[in-house]
C-alpha positions as CSV (number, residue, x, y, z in Angstrom):
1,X,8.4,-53.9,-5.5
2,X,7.7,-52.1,-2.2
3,X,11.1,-50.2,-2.2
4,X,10.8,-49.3,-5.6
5,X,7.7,-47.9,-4.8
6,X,8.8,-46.3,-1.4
7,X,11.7,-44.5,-3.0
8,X,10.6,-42.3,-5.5
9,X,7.5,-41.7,-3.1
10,X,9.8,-40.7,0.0
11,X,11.9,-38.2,-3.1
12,X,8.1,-36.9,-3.8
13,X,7.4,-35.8,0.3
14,X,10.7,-34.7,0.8
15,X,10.7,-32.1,-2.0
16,X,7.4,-31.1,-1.2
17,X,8.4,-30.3,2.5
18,X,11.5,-28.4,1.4
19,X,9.3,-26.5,-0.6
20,X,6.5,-25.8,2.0
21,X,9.2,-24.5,4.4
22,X,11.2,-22.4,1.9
23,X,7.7,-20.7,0.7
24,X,7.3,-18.8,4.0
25,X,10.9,-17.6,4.2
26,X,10.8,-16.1,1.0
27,X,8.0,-14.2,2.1
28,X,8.3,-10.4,3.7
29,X,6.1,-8.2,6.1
30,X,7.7,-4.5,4.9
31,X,7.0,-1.5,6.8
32,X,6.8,2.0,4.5
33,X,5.4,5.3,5.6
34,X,4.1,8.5,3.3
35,X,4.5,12.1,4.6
36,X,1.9,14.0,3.4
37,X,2.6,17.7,2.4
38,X,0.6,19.8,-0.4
39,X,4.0,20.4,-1.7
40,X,4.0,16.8,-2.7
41,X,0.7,17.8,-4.4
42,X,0.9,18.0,-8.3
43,X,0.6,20.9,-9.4
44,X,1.1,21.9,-5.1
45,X,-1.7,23.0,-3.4
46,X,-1.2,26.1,-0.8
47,X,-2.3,23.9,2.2
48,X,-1.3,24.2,5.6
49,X,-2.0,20.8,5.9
50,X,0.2,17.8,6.4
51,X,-0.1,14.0,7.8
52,X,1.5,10.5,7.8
53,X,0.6,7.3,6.6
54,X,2.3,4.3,8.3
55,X,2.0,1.0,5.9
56,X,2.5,-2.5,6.3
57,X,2.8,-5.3,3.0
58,X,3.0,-8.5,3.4
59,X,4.1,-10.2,0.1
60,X,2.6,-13.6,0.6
61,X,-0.8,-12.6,1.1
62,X,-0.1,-9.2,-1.2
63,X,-1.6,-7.5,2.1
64,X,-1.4,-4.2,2.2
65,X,-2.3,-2.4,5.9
66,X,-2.3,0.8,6.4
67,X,-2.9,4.1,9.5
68,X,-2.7,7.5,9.6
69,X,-3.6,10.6,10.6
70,X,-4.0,14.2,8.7
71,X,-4.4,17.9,9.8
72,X,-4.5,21.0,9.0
73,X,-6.9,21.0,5.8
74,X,-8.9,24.2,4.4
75,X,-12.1,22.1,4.6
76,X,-13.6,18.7,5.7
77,X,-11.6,15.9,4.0
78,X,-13.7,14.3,1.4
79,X,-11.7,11.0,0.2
80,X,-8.4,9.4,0.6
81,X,-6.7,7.4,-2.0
82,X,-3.5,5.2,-3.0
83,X,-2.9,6.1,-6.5
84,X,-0.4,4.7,-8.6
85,X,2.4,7.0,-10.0
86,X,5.9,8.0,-9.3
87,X,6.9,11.0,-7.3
88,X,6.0,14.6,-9.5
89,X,3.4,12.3,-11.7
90,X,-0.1,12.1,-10.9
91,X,-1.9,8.7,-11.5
92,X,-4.8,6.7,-11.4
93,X,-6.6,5.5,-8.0
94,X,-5.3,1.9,-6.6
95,X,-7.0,1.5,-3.8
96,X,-9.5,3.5,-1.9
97,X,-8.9,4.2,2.1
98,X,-12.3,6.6,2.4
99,X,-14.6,8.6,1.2
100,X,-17.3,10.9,2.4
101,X,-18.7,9.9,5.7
102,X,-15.6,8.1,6.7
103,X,-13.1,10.4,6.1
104,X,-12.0,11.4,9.0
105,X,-8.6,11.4,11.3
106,X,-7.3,8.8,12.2
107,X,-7.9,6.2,9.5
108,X,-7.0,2.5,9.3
109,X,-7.5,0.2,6.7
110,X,-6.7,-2.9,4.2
111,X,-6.5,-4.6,0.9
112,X,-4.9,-7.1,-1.3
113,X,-3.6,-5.8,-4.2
114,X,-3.4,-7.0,-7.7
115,X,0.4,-7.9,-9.2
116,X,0.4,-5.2,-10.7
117,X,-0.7,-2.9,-7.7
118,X,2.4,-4.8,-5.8
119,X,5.2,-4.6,-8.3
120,X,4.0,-0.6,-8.4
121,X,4.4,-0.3,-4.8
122,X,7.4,-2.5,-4.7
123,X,9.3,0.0,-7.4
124,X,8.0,3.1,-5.4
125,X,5.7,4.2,-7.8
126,X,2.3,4.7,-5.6
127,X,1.3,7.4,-3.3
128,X,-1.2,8.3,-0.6
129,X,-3.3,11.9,-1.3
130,X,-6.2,13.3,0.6
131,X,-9.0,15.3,-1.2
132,X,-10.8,18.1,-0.2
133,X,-13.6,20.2,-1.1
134,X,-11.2,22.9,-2.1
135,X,-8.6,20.6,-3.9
136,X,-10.8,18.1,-4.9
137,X,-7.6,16.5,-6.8
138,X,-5.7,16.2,-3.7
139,X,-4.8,18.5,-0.9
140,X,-2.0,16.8,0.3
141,X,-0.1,13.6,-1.1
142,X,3.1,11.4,-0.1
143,X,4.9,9.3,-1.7
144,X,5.0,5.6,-0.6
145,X,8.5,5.3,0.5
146,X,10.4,1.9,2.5
């Protein structure tokens, strides 16, 4: 009775530690970067402004990391945004990097995103844009690109 026992107990750990290693290697830190230009801007904006956005997901922990830096604007910036949407379509805000007091250059940040917010980034369809007093839709706006 103790090998029936230890059998289908030993099948039981050993599927569960295949499972628990495989789990990590399916998981992937990706790097991305947005340019930021007002001609990215929908409708464009006539900016002189541009920056960079460098990101970093990781799709275990739906992690998304980001840094960057701006220049350039007619005014103060007054908010920075990931917004969903693909390249030429504008789209809701995601996830907000800063607003008011803390918009300044350069910026850092995180969040975990919802599936949803993931499988958008994963099919290329969010963006970075930074608002202005002047262009208080967006002064200048990248596309989230691998």
């Amino acid at each position: 009775m103790t090998k029936t026992f230890l059998r289908p107990a030993l099948v039981v750990l050993a599927c569960a530690g295949a499972v628990a290693f495989a789990s990590p290697s399916m998981a992937e830190m990706m790097k991305m970067k947005a340019d930021l230009k007002a001609s990215n801007e929908v409708p464009p904006t006539q900016s002189g402004g541009n920056g960079s956005v460098d990101v970093t997901y990781d799709s275990a922990s739906k992690k998304l990391s980001w840094k960057g830096t701006y220049s350039g604007l007619s005014g103060p910036a007054t908010a920075a945004h990931f917004h969903t949407g693909e390249s030429g379509k504008n789209g809701g805000v995601a996830v907000p990097i800063f607003q008011g007091a803390a918009a300044k250059s350069p910026f850092e940040g995180s969040a975990t995103l919802t599936d949803a917010q993931a499988a958008d980034l994963m099919g290329g369809k969010m963006y970075v844009n930074i608002h202005t007093e002047k262009n208080k839709a967006g002064e200048i706006r990248g596309q989230v690109v691998k």
